[in-house]
PDB file with one MODEL, atoms N, CA, C and O in Angstrom:
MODEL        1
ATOM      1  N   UNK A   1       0.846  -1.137   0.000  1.00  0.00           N
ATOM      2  CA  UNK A   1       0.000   0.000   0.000  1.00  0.00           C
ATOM      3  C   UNK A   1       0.913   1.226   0.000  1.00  0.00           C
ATOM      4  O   UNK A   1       1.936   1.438   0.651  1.00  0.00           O
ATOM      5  N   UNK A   2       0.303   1.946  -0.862  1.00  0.00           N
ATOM      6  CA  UNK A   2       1.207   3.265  -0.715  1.00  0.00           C
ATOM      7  C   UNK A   2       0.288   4.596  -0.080  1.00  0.00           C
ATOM      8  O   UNK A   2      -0.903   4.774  -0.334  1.00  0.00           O
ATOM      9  N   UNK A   3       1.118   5.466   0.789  1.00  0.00           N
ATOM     10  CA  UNK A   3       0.744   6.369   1.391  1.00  0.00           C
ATOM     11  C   UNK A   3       1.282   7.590   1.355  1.00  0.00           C
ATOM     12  O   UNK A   3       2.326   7.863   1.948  1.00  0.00           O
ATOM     13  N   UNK A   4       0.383   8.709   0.420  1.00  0.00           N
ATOM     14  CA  UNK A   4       1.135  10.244   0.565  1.00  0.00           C
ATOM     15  C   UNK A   4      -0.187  11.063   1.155  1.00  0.00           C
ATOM     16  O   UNK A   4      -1.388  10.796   1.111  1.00  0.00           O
ATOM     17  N   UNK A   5       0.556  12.185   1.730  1.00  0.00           N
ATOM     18  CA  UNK A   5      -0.003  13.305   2.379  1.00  0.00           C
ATOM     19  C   UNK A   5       0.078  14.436   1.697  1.00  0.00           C
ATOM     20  O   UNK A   5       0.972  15.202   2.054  1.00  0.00           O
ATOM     21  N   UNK A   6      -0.784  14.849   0.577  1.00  0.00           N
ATOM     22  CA  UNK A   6      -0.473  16.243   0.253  1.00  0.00           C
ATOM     23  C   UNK A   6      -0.445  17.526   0.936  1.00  0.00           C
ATOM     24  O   UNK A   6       0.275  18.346   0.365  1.00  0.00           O
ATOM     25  N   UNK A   7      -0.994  17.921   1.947  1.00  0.00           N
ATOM     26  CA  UNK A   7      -1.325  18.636   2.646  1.00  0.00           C
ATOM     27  C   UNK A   7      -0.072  18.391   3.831  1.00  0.00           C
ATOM     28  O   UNK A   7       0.111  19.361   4.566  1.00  0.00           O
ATOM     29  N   UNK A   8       0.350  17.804   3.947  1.00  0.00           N
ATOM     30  CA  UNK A   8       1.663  17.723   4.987  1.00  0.00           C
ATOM     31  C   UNK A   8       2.822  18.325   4.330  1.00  0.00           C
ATOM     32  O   UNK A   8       3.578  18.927   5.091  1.00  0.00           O
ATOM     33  N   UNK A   9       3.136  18.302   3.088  1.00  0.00           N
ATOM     34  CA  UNK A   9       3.637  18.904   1.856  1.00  0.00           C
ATOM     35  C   UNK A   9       4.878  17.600   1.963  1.00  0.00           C
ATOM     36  O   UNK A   9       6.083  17.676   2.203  1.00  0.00           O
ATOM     37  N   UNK A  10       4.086  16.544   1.704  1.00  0.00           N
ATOM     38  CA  UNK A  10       5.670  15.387   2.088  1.00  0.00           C
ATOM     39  C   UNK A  10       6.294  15.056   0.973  1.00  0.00           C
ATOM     40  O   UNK A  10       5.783  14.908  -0.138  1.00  0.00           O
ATOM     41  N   UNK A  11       7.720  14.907   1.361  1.00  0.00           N
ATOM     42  CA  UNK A  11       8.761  14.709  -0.391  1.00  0.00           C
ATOM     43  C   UNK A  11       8.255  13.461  -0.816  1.00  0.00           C
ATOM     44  O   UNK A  11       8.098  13.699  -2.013  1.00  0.00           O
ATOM     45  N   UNK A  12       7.928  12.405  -0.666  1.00  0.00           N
ATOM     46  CA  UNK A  12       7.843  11.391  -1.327  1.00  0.00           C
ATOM     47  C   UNK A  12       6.508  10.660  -1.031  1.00  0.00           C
ATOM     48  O   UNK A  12       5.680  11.296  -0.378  1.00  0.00           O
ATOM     49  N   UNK A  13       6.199   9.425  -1.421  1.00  0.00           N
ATOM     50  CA  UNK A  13       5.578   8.089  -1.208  1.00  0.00           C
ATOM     51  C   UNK A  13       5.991   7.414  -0.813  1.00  0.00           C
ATOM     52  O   UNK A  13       6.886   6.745  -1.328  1.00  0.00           O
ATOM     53  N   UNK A  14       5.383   7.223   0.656  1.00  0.00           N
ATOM     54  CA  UNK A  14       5.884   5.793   1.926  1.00  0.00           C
ATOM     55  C   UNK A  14       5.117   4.937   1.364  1.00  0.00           C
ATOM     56  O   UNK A  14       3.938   5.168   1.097  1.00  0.00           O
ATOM     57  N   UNK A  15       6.030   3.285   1.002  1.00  0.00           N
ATOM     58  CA  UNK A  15       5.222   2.661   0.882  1.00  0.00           C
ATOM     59  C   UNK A  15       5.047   1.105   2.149  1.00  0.00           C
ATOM     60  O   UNK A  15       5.955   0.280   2.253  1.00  0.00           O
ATOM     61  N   UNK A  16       3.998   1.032   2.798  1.00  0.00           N
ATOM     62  CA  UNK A  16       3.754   0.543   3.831  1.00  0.00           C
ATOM     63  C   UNK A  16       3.347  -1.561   2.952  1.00  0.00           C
ATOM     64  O   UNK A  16       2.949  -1.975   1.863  1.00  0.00           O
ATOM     65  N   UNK A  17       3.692  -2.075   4.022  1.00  0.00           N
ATOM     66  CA  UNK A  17       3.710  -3.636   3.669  1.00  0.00           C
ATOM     67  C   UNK A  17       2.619  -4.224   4.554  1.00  0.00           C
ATOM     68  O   UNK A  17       2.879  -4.191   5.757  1.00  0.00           O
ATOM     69  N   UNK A  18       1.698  -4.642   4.276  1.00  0.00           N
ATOM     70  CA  UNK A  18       0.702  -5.513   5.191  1.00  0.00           C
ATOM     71  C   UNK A  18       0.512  -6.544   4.632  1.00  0.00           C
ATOM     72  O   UNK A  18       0.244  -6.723   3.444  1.00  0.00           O
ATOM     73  N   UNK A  19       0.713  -7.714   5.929  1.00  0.00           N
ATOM     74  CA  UNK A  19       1.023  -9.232   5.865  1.00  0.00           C
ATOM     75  C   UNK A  19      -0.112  -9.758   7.042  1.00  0.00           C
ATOM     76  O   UNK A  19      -0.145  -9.132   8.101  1.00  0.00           O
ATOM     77  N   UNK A  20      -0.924 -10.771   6.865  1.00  0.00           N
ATOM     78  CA  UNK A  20      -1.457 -11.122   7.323  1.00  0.00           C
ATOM     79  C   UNK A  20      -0.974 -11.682   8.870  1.00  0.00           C
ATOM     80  O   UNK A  20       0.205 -12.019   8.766  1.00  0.00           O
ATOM     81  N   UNK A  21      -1.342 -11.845   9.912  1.00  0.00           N
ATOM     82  CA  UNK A  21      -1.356 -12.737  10.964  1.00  0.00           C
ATOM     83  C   UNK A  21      -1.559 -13.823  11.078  1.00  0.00           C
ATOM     84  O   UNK A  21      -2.597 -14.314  10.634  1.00  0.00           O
ATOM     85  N   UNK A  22      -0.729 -14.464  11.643  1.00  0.00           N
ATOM     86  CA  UNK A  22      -1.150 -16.118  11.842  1.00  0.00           C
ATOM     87  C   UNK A  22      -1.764 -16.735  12.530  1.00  0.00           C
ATOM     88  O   UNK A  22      -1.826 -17.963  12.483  1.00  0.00           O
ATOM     89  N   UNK A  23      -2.650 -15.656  13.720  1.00  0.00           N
ATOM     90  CA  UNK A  23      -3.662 -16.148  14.367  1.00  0.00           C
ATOM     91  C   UNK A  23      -4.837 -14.891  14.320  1.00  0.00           C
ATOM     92  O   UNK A  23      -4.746 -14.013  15.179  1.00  0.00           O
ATOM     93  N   UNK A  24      -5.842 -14.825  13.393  1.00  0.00           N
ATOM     94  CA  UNK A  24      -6.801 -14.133  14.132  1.00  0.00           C
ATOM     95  C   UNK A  24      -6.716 -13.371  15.465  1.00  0.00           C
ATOM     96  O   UNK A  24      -6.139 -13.951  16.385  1.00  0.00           O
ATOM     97  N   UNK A  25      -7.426 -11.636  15.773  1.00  0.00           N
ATOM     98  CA  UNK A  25      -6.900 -11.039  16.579  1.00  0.00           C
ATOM     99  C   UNK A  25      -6.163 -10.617  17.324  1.00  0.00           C
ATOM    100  O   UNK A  25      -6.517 -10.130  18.398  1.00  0.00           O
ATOM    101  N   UNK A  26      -4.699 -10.722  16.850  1.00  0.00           N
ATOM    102  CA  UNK A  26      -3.657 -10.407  17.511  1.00  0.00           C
ATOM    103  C   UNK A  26      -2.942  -8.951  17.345  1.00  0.00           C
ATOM    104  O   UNK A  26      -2.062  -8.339  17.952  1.00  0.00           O
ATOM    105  N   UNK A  27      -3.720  -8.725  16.280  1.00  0.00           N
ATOM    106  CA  UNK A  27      -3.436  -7.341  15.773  1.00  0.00           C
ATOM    107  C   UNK A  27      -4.408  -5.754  15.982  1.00  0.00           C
ATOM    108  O   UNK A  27      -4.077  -4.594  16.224  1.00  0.00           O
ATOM    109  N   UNK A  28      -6.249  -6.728  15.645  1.00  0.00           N
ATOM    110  CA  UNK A  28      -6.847  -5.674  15.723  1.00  0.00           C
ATOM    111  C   UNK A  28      -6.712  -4.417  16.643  1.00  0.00           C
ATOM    112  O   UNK A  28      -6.814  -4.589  17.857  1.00  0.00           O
ATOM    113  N   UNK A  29      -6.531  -3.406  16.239  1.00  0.00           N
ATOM    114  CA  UNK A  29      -6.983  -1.800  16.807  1.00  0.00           C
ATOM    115  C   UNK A  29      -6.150  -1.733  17.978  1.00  0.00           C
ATOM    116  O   UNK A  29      -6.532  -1.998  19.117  1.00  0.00           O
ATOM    117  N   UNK A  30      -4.799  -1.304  17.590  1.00  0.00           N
ATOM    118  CA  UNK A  30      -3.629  -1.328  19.211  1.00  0.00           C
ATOM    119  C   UNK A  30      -3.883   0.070  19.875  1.00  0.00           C
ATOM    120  O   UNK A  30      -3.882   0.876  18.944  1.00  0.00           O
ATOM    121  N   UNK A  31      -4.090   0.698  21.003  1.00  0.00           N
ATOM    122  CA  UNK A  31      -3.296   1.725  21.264  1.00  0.00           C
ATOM    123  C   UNK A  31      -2.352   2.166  21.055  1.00  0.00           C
ATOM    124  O   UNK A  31      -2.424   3.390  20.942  1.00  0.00           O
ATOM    125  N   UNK A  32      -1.334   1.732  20.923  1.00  0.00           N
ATOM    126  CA  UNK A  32       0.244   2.023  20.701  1.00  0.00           C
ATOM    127  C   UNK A  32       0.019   2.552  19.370  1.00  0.00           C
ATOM    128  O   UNK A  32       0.366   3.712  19.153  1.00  0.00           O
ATOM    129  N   UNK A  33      -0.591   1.763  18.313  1.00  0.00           N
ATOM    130  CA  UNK A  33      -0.712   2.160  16.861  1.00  0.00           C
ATOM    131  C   UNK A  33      -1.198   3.569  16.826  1.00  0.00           C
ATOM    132  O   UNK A  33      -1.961   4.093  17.637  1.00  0.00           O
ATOM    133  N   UNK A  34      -0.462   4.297  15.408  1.00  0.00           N
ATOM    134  CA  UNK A  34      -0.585   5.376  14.816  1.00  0.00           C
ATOM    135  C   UNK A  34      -2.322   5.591  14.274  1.00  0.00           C
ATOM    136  O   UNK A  34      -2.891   4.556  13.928  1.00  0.00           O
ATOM    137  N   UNK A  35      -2.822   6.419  14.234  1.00  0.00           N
ATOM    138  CA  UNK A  35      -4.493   6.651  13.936  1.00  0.00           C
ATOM    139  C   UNK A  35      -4.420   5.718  12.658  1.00  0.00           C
ATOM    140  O   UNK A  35      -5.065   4.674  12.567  1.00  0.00           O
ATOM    141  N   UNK A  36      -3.433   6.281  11.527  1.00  0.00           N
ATOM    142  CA  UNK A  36      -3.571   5.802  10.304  1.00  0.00           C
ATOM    143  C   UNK A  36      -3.296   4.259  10.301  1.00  0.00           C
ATOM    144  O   UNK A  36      -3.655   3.601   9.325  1.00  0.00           O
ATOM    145  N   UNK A  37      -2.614   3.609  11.460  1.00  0.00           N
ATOM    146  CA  UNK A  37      -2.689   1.904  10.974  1.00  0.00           C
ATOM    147  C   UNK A  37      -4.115   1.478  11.334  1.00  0.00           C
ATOM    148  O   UNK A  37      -4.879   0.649  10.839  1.00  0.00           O
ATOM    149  N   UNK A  38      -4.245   2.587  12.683  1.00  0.00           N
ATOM    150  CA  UNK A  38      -6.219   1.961  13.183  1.00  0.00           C
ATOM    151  C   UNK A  38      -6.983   2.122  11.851  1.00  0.00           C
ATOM    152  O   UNK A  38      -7.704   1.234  11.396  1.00  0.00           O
ATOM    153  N   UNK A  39      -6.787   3.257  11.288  1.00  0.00           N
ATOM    154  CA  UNK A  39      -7.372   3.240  10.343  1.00  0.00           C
ATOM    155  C   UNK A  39      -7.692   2.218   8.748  1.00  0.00           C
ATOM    156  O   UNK A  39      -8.592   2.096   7.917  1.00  0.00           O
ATOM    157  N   UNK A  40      -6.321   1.656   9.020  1.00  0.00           N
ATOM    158  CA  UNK A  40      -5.564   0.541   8.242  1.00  0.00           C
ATOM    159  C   UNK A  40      -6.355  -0.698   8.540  1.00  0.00           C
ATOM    160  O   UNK A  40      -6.599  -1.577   7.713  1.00  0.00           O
ATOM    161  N   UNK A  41      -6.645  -0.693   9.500  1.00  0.00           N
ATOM    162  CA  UNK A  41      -6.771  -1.868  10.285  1.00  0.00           C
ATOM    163  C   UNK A  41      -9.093  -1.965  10.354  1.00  0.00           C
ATOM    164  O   UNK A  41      -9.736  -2.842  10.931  1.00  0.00           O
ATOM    165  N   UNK A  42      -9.607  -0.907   9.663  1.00  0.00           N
ATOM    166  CA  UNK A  42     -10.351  -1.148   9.819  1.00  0.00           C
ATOM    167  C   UNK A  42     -11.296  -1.881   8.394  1.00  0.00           C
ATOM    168  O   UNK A  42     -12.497  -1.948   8.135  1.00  0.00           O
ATOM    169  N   UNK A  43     -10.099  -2.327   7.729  1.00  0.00           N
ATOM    170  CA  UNK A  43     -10.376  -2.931   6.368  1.00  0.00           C
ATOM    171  C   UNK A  43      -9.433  -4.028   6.319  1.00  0.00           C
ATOM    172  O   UNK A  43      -9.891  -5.069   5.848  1.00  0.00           O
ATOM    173  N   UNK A  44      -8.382  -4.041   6.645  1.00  0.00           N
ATOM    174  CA  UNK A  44      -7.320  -5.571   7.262  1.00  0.00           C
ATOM    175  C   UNK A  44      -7.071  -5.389   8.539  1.00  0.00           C
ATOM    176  O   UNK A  44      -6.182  -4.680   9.010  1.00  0.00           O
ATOM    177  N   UNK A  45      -8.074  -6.208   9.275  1.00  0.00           N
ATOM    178  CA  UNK A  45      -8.178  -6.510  10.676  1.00  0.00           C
ATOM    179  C   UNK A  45      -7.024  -6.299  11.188  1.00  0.00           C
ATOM    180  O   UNK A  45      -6.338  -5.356  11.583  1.00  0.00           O
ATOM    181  N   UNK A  46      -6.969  -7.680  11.056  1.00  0.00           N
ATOM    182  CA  UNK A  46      -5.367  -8.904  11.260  1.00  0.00           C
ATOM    183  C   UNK A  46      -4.387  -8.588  10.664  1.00  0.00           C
ATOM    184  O   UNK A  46      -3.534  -9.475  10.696  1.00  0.00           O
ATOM    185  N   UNK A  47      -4.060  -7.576  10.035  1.00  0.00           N
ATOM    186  CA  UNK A  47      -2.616  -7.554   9.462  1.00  0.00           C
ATOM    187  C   UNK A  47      -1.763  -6.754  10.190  1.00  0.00           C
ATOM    188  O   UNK A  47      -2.165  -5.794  10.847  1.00  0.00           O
ATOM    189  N   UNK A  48      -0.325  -7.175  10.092  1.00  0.00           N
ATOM    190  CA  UNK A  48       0.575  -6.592  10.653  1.00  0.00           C
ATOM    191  C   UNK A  48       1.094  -5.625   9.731  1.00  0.00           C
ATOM    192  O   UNK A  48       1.008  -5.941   8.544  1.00  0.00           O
ATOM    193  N   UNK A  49       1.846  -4.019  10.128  1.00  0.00           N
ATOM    194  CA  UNK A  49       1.684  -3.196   8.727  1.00  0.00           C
ATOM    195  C   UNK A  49       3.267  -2.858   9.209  1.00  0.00           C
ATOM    196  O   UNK A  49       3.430  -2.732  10.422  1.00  0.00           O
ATOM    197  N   UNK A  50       4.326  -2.719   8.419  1.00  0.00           N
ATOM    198  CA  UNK A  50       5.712  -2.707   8.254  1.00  0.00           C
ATOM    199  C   UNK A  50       6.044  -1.262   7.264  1.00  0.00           C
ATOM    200  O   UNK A  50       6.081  -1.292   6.034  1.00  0.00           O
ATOM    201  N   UNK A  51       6.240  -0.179   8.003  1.00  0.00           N
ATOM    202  CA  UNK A  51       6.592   0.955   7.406  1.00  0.00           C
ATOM    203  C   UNK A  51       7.878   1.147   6.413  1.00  0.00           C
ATOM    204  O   UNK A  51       8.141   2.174   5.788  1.00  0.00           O
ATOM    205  N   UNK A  52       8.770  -0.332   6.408  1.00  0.00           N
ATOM    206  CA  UNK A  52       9.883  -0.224   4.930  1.00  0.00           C
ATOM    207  C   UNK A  52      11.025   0.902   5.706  1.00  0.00           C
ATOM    208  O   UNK A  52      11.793   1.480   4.936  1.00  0.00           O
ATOM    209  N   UNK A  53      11.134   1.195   7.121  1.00  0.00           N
ATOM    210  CA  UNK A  53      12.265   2.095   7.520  1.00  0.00           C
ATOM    211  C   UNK A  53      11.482   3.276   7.175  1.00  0.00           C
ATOM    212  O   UNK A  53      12.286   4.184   6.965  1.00  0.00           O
ATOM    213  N   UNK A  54      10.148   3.728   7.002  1.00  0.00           N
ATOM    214  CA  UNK A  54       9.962   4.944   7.074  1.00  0.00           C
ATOM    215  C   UNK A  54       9.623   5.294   8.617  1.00  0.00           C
ATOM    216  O   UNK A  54       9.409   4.535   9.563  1.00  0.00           O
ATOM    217  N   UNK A  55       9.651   6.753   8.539  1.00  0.00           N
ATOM    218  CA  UNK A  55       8.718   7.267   9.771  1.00  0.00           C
ATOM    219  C   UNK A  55       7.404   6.924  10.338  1.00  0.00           C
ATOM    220  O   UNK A  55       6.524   6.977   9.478  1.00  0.00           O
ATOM    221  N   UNK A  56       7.030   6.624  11.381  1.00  0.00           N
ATOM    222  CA  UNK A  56       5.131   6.604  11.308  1.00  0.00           C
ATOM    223  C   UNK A  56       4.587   7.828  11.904  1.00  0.00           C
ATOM    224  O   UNK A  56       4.728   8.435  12.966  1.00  0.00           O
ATOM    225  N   UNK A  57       3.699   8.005  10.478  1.00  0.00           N
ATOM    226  CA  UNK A  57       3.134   8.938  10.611  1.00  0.00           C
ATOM    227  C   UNK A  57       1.846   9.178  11.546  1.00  0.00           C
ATOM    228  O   UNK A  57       1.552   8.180  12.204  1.00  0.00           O
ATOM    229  N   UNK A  58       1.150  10.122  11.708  1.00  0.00           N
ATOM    230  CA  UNK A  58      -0.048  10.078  12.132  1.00  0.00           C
ATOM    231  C   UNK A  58       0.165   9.397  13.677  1.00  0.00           C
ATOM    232  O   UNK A  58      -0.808   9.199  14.404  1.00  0.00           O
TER     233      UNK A  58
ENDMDL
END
């Protein structure tokens, strides 16, 4: 999945990796997580999301 912010005025396209879980609910909706993985997460539950060495945003 790729993710830009125009309005943040950001140099590039982060592109983020989501891989499924190997057990059902281990992932859904963390606190710790950034708004945008909750947000991530409300269309792939279960996936674990791997920012590629970028920043996390949001």
């Amino acid at each position: 999945m790729y993710y830009y912010d125009g309005l943040a005025k950001q140099d590039s396209i982060i592109k983020l990796t989501l891989t499924p879980a190997r057990e059902n609910g281990q992932l859904s909706m963390q606190p710790s997580a950034s708004p945008l993985e909750n947000c991530i997460r409300t269309k792939w539950r279960d996936f674990s999301i791997d920012w590629n060495g970028s920043e996390r945003l949001l």
